[in-house]
C-alpha positions in Angstrom: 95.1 123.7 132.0 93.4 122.0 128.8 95.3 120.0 126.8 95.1 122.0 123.1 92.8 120.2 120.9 92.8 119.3 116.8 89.2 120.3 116.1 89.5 118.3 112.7 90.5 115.4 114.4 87.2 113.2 114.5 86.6 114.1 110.6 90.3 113.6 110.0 89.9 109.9 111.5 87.1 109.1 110.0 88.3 109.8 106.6 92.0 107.7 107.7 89.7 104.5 108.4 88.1 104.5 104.9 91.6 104.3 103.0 92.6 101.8 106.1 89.4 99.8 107.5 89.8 97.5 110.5 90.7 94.2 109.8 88.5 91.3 109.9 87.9 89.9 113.1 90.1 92.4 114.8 88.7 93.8 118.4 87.2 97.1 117.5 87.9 98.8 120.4 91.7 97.7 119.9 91.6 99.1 116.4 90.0 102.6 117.1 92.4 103.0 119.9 95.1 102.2 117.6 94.1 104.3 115.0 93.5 107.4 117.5 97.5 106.7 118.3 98.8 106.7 115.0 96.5 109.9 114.8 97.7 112.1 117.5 101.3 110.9 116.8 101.4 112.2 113.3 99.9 115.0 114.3 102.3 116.2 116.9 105.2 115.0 114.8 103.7 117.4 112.2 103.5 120.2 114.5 106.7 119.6 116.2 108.3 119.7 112.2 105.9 123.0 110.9 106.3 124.8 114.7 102.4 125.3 113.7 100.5 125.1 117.0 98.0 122.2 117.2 95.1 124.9 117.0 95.7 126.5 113.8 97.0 123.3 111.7 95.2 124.2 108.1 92.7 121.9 106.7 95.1 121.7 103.8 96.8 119.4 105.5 94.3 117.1 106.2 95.3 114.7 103.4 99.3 114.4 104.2 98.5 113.5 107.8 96.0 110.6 106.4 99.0 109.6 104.1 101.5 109.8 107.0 99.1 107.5 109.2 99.1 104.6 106.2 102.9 104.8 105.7 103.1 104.4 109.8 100.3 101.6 109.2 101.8 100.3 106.4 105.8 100.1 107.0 105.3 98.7 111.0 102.2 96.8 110.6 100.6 98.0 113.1 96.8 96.8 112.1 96.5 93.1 112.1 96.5 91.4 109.1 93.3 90.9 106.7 91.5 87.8 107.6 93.4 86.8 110.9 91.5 87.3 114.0 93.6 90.2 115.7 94.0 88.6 118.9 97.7 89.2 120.6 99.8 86.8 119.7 103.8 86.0 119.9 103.9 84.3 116.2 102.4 81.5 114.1 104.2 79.9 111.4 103.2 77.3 109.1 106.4 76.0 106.0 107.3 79.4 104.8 104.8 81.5 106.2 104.8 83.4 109.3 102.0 85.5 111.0 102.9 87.8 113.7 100.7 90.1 115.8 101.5 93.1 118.2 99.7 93.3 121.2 98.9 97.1 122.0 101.8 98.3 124.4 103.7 97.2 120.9 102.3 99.6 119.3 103.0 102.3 121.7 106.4 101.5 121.9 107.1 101.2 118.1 105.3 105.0 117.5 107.3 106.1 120.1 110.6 105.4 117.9 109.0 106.4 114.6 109.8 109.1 112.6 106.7 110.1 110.6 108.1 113.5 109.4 110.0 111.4 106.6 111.4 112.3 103.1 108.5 111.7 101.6 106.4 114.2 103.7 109.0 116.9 103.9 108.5 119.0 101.0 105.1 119.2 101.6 105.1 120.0 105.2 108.2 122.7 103.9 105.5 124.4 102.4 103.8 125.2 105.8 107.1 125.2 107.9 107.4 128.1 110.0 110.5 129.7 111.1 111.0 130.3 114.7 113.7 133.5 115.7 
């Protein structure tokens, strides 16, 4: 049986890496793979939250998923900084400064406990909620 696909989901993507571009130096294969992750997590958080099957989630929606991706991105990090070179690493610090990166398992492990359907999002995805009897 075929895993139900979001047909938006290459478009969708593609937008999300405009308003977050991969890091300098970072491996691009690392990134897209990360990206794709924060991706399909958001999106079957969403669906899990609206009881919208993956199939028929409306295009209107498009733009909260790319905002629920950056506040993933954003609050855990999860793309190495700007103008590091995005190589696994445990930690670097230098005085009062300290550089950390997450090596990919990280990742996985940090979406897994994340909660993207958050107060922010709610009252949008209310909008599209459907009730289940």
């Amino acid at each position: 049986m075929d895993t139900p696909k979001f047909f938006r989901k290459v478009e969708v993507l593609a937008r999300a890496k405009i308003f977050y571009p991969k890091p300098d130096d970072q491996d691009s294969a690392q990134y897209n793979a990360v990206m794709d992750l924060i991706l399909d997590k958001v999106i079957n958080d969403v669906c899990n939250y609206t009881h919208i099957p993956i199939t028929e989630l409306p295009p209107e929606l498009d733009l909260v998923l790319i905002g629920m991706m950056g506040t993933v991105i954003n609050e855990r990090t999860l793309l190495a900084p700007i103008g590091t070179n995005g190589k696994e690493m445990a930690s670097v610090s230098e005085g009062d400064t300290s550089i950390t990166f997450r090596d990919p398992s990280a990742v996985i492990s940090t979406l897994a406990s994340v909660d993207t359907v958050n107060n922010n999002y709610r009252a949008q995805l209310n909008s599209f909620r459907r009730v289940i009897m």
